[in-house]
C-alpha positions as CSV (number, residue, x, y, z in Angstrom):
1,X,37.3,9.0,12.1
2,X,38.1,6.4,14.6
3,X,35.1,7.7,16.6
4,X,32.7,6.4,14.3
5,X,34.6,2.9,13.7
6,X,35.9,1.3,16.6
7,X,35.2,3.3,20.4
8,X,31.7,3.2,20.5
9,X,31.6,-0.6,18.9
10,X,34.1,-1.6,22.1
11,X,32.1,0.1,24.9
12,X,30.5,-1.8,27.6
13,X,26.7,-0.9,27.5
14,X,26.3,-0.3,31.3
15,X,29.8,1.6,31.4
16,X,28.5,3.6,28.4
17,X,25.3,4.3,30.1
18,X,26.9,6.1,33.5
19,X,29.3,7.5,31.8
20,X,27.3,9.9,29.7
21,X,25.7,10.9,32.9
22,X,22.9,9.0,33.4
23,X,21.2,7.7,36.6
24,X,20.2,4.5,37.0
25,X,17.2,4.0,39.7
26,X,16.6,0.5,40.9
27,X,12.7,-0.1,41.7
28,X,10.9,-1.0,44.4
29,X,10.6,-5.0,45.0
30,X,12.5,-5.1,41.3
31,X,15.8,-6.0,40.6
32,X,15.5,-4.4,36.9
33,X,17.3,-1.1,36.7
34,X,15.6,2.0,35.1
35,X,17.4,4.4,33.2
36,X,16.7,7.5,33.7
37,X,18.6,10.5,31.8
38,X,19.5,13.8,33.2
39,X,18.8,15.9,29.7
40,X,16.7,14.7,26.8
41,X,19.3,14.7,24.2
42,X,18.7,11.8,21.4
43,X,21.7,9.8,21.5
44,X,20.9,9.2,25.3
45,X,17.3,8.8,24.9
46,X,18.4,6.5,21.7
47,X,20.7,5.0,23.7
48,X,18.2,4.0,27.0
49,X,16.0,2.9,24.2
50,X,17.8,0.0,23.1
51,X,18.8,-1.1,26.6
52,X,15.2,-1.4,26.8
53,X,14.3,-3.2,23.6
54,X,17.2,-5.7,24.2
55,X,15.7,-6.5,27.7
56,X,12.3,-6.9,25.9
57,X,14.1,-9.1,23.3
58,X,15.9,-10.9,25.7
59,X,12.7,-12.1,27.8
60,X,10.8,-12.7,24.6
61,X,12.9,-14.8,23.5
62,X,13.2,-17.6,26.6
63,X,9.3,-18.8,25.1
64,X,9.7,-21.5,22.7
65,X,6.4,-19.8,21.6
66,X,8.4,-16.9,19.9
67,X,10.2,-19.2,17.7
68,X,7.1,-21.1,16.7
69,X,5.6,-17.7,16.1
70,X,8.7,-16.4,14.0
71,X,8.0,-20.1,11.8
72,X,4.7,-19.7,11.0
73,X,4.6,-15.7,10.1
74,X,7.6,-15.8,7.9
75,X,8.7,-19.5,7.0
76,X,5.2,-20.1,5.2
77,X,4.0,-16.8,3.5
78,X,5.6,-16.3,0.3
79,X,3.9,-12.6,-0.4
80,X,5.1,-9.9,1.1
81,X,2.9,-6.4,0.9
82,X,4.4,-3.2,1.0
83,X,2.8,-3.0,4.3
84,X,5.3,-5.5,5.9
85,X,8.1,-4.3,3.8
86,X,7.7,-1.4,5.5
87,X,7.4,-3.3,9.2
88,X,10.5,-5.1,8.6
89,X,13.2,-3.2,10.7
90,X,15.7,-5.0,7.8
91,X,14.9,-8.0,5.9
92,X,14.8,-11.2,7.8
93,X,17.5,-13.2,7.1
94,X,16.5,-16.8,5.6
95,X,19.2,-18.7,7.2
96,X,18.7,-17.5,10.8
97,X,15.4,-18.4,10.2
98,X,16.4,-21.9,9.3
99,X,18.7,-22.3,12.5
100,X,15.4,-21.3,14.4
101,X,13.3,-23.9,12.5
102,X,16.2,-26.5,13.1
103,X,16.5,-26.0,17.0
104,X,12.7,-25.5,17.8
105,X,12.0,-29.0,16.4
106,X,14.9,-30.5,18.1
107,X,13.9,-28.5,21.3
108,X,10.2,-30.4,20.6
109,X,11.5,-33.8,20.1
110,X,13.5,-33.4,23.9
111,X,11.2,-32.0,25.3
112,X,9.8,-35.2,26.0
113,X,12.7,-37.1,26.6
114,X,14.5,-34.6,28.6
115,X,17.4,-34.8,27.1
116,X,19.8,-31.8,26.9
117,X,16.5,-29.8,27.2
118,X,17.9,-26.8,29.1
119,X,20.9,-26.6,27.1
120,X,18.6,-26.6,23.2
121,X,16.6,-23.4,25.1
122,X,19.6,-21.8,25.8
123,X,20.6,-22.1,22.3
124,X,17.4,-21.6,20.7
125,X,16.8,-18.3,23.1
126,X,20.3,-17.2,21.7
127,X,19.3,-17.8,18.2
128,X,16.3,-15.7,18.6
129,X,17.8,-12.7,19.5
130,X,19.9,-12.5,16.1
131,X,16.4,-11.8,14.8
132,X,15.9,-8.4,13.4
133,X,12.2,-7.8,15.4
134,X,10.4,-5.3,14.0
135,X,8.3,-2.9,16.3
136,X,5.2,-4.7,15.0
137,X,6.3,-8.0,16.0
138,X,7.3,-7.2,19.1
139,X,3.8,-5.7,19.9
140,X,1.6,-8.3,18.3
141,X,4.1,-11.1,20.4
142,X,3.0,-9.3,23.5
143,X,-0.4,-9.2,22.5
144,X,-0.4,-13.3,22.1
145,X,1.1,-13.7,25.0
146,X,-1.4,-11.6,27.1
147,X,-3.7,-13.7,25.4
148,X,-2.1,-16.7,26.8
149,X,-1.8,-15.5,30.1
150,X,-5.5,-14.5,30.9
151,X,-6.3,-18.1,29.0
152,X,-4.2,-19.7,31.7
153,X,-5.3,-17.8,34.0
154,X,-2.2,-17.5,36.0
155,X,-2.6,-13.6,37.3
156,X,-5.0,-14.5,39.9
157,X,-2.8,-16.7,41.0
158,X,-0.1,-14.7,41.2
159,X,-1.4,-11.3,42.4
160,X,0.5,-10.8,45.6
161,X,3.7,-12.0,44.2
162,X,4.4,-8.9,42.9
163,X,5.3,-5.5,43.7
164,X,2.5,-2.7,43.8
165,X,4.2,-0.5,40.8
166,X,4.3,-4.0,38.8
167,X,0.9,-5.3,39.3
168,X,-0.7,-1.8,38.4
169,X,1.6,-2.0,34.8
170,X,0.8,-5.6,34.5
171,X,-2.6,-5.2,35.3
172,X,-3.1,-1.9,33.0
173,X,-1.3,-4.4,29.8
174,X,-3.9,-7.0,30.4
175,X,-6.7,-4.7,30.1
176,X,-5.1,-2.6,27.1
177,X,-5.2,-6.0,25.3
178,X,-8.6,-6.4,25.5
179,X,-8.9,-3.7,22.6
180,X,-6.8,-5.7,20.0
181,X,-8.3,-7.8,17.5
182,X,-8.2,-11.2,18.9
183,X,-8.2,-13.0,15.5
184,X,-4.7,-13.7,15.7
185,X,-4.5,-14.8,18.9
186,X,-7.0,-16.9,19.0
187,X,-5.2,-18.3,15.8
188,X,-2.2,-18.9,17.8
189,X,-4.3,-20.3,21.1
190,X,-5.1,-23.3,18.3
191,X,-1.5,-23.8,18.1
192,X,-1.8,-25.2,22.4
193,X,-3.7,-28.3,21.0
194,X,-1.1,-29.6,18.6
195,X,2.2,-29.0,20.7
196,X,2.1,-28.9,25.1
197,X,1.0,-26.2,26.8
198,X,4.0,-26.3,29.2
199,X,6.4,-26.3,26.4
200,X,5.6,-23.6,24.6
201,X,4.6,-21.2,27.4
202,X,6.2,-22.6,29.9
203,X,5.1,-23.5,33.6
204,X,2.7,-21.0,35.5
205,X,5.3,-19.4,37.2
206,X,7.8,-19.2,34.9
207,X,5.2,-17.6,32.3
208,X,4.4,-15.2,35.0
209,X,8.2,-14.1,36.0
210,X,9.3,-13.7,32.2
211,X,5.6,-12.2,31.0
212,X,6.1,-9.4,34.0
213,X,9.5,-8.6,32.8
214,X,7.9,-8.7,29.2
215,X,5.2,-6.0,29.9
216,X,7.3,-3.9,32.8
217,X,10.5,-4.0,30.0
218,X,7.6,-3.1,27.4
219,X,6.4,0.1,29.3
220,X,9.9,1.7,29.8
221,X,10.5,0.7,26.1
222,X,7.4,2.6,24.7
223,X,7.6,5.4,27.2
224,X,11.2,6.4,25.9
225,X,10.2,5.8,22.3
226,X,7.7,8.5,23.0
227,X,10.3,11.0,24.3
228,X,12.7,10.5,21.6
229,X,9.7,11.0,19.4
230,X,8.3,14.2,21.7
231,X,11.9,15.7,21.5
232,X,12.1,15.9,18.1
233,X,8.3,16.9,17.0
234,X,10.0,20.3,16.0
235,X,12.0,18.8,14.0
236,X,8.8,17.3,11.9
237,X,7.2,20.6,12.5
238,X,10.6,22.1,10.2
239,X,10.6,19.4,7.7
240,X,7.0,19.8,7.0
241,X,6.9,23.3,6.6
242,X,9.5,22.9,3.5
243,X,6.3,21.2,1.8
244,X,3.5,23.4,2.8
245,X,2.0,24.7,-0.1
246,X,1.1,21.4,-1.5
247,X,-2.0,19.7,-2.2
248,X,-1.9,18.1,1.4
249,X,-2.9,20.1,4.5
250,X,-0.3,21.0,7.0
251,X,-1.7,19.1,9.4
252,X,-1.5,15.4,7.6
253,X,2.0,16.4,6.3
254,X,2.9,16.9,9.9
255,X,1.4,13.4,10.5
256,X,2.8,11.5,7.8
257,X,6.4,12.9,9.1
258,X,5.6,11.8,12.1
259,X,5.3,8.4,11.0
260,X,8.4,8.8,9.5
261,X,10.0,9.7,12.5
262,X,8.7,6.9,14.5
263,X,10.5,4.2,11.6
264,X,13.6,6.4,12.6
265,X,13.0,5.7,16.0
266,X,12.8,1.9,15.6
267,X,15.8,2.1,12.8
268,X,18.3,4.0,14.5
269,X,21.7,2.5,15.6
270,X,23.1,5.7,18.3
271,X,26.6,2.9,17.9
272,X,27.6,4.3,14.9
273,X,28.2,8.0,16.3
274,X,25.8,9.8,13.7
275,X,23.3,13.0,14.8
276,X,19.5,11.3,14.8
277,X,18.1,13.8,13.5
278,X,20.5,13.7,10.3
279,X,19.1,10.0,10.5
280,X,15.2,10.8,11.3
281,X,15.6,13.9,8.6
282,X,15.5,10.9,6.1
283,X,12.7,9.1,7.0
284,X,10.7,12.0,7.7
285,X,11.2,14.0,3.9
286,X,10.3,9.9,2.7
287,X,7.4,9.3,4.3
288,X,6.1,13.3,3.3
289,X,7.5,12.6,0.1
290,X,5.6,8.8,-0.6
291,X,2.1,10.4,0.7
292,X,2.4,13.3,-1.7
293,X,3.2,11.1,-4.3
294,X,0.3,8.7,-3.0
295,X,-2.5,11.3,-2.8
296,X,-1.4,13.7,-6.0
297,X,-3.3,11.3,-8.5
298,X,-6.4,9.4,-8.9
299,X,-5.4,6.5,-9.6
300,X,-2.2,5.8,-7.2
301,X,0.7,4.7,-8.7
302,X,3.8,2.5,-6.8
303,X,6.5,4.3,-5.2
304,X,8.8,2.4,-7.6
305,X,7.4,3.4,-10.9
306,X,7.2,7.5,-9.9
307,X,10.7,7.4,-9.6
308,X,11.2,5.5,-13.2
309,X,8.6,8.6,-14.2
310,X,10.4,11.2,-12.8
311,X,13.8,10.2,-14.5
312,X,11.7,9.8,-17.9
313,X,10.3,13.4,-17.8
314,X,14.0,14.7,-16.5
315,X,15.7,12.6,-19.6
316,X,13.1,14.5,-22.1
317,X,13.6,18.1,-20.1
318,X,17.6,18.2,-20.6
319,X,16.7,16.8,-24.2
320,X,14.4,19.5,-25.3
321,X,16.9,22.1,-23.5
322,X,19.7,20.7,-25.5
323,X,17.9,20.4,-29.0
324,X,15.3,22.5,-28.8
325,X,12.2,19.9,-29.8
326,X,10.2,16.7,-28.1
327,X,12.3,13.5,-28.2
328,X,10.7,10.5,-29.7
329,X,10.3,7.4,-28.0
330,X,13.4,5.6,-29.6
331,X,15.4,8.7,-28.5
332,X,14.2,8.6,-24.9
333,X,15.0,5.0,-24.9
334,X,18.4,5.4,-25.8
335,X,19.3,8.7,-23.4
336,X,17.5,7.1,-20.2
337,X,19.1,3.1,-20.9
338,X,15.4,2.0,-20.3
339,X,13.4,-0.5,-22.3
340,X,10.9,0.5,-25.1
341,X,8.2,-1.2,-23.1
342,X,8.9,0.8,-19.8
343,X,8.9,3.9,-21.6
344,X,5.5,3.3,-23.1
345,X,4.0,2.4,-20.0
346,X,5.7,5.6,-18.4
347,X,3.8,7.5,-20.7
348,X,0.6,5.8,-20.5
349,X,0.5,5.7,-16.4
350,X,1.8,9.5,-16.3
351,X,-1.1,10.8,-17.8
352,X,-3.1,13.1,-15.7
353,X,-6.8,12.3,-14.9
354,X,-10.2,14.1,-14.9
355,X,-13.5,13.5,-13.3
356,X,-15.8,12.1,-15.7
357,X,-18.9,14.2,-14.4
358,X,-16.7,17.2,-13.6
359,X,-16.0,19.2,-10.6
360,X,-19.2,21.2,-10.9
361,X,-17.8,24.3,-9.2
362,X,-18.9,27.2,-11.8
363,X,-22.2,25.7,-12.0
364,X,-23.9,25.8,-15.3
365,X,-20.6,27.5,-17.5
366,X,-19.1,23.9,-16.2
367,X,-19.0,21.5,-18.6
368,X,-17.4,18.0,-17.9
369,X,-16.2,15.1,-20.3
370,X,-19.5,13.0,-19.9
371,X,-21.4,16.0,-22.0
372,X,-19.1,15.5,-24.7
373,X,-19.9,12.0,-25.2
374,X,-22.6,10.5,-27.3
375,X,-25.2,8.3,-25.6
376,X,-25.5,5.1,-27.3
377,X,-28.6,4.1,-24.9
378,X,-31.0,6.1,-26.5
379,X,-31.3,7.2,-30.1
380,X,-31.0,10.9,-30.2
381,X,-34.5,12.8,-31.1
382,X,-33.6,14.6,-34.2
383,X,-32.4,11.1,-35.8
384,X,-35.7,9.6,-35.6
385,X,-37.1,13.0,-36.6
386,X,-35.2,13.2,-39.5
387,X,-36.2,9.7,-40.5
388,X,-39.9,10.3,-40.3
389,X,-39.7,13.1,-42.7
390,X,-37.6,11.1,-44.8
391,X,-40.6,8.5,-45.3
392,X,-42.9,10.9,-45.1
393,X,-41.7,12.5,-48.6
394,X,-40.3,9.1,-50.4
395,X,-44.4,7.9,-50.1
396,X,-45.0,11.3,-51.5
397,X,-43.1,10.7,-54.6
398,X,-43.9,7.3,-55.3
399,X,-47.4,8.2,-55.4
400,X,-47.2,10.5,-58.4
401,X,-45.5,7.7,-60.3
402,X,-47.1,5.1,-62.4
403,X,-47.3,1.5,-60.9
404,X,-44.4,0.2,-63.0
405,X,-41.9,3.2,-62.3
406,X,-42.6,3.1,-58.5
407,X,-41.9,-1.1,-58.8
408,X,-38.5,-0.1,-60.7
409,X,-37.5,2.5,-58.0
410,X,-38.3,0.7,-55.0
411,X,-36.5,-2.4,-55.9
412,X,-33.5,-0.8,-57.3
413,X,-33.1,1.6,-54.2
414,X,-34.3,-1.3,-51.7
415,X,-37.6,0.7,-50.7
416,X,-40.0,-1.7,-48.4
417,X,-38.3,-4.7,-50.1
418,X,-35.8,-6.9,-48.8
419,X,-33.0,-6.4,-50.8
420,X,-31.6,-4.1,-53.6
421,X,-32.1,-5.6,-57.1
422,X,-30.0,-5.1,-59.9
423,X,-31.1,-3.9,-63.2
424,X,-30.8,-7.1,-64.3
425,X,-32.8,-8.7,-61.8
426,X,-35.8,-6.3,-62.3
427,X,-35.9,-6.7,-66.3
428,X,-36.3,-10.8,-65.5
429,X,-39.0,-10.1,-62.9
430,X,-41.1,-7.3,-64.9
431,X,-40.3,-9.0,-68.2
432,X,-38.1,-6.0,-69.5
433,X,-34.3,-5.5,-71.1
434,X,-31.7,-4.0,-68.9
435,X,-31.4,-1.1,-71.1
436,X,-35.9,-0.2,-71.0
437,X,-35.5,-0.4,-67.0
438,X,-33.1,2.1,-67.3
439,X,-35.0,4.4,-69.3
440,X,-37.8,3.7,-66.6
441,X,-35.7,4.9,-64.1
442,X,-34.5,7.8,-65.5
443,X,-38.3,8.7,-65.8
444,X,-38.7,8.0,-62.4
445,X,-36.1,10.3,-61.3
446,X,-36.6,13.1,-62.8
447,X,-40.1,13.4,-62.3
448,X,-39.2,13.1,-58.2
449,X,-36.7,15.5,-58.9
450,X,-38.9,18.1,-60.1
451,X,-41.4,17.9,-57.1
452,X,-39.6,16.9,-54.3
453,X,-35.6,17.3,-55.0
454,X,-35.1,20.8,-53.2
455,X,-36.6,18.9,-49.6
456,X,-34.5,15.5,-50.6
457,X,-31.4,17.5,-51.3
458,X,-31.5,18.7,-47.4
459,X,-31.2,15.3,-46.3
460,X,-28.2,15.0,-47.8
């Protein structure tokens, strides 16, 4: 057990690199050693890997621009999307961030004074490469600073400097960046009118000594991310196939592993002595398992709330295998210690949805919820049909009633009149007791009822 505690933690880096058998090649015109390994195994492909991104880290970090950067993405944005949740190598830890803060504006008020300048870079460069960088900030940083360095200009000046093997990488970076969106950077180009342009990117030749380390430390750093990930594509291609069958094609499961692989990539700490692809078999059966989960309904619900769901529905399986019938909502509260209010909204959200139009496959057998539903828009034809006869016999059988009859019927009823009148009411108007308009009436009635009560009676 002492292998995975305290050997590995204790081992010098370089010593560790030659002694696993790997060469190291020094470059033409370039002091900067490249690793090369004998065999593609992952812990020395992990291991080159992180040579390389501390390099990167390490030359990053001596512009005072990084640290500004660092400020303004994280210091000032409050929201964090899952997006960038997912970015984040680890959280970023609030009071690193603060010593940043604190020695970039210290390293701004010296700057023009001169005082103790070289030694606040030093400290602010060390401070930065506590930072947890993320693979995404670590390509968008480049990006700026490409951005920077064709805004100076300072290549042209430079161009017989440097080696042939550097220039062509340097030279293939600059045009790579010219497919990036340059919102950002011209964002951060606004930042050059409030602070100096020689503080924050340094002089012309320094910028061009670190920002060719940058790009030539960037190249080696992708190219062996992309054998670690190459080496263990099979291992995606395995993982995958344990969810073929699904509502996702083979094909985007395999890509959505391989996603998942390339977070395991950027994760991955070879120090602590475990397998990668134990490691990488994590993120890769995540990120399948989040897309399926993603793409299975409708209406996508949060990665959070499935799992709430699936220990709902688990809570009420073992319940109905252990009693036999459908827990009630108080029960389910009680067995799965979750509110009232989460299990109500479990049940709500976990409901399965439907096209409203349908799916229109068995052509004209299909019939979809929309044809169940009544239209409110227009009145629907045998209504107004129905009506018209309607009318059409109540004038019929007021006709074959005397004056005074059809005046007692059509106020009581509230035919053609405004309102329905009592009895009451119609003896004051016609000059009549209660109980002689009720006679009336009864008249009225039955006479209708003779001619017309079978055709009334099928309104009914």
């Amino acid at each position: 057990m002492s292998y995975f505690n305290e050997p590995l933690l204790k081992q010098d880096v370089n010593a560790l690199a030659f002694n696993n058998g790997i060469e190291a090649v020094k470059t033409a015109g370039n002091d900067t050693k490249e690793f090369i390994p004998k065999d593609n195994s992952n812990f020395e492909l992990a291991h080159l890997l992180s040579i390389e991104k501390a390099n990167l880290v390490e030359t990053l970090c001596q512009f005072p621009a990084t640290a500004l950067w660092l400020i303004n993405k994280y210091t000032e944005t409050d929201v964090i999307t899952e997006q960038e949740e997912d970015t984040l190598a680890e959280p970023a830890p609030s009071s690193i961030l603060v010593d940043i803060k604190k020695q970039f504006y210290e390293l701004s008020l010296n700057s023009s004074t001169n005082n103790n300048e070289s030694i606040n870079k030093k400290e602010l460069s060390l401070t930065l490469q506590l930072f947890p960088f993320s693979f995404h900030d670590l390509t968008e940083l480049i990006n700026i600073f490409a951005y920077s360095y064709k805004y100076r200009e300072i290549y042209c000046q430079h161009l017989t400097q440097d080696s042939q093997n550097k220039s062509r990488i340097l030279l293939k970076r600059l045009e790579a960046s010219n497919h990036h969106d340059p919102i950002s950077a011209n964002q951060w180009l606004a930042n050059l009118i409030i602070y100096d342009e020689q503080f924050l990117l340094l002089s012309s030749s320094d910028m061009h000594k670190h920002f060719t380390n940058v790009v030539f430390y960037e190249h080696n750093w992708l190219k062996l991310r992309q054998k670690l990930a190459t080496a263990n594509s099979r291992l995606v291609l395995f993982i995958a196939n344990q969810y073929k069958g699904s509502f996702l094609d083979f094909d985007d499961l395999v890509q959505e592993g391989q996603s998942g692989l390339l977070k395991a990539i950027d994760r991955y700490d070879y120090r602590l002595g475990f397998q990668f692809s134990t490691y990488a078999g994590y993120w890769i059966r995540q990120a399948i398992s989040r897309s399926l989960s993603r793409c299975e309904r409708v209406v996508r619900i949060p990665c959070g709330k499935i799992g709430i769901i699936n220990k709902v529905f688990r809570t009420k399986e073992q319940f109905i295998n252990r009693t036999g019938r459908v827990p009630t909502t108080k029960e389910l509260t009680e067995h799965s210690d979750l509110p009232s209010n989460e299990i109500h909204a479990v049940l709500s959200m976990s409901q399965a949805a439907m096209p409203f139009e349908g799916l229109g496959e068995d052509g004209e057998t299909t019939f979809a919820p929309i044809d169940f539903l009544e239209q409110q828009t227009f009145k629907p034809a045998f209504v107004e049909i129905a009506k018209t006869d309607l009318d059409n016999i109540l004038e019929k059988a007021l006709k074959i009633l005397n004056p005074r009859e059809a005046r007692v019927i059509c106020c009581h009823f509230g035919i053609e009149v405004d309102k329905e009148m009592t009895l009451h009411e119609i003896g004051l108007e016609l000059d009549l007791t209660r109980e002689r308009v009720r006679q009336i009436q009864v008249i009225a009635l039955n006479k209708i009822k003779r001619n017309f009560g079978e055709q009334l009676m099928s309104f009914l």
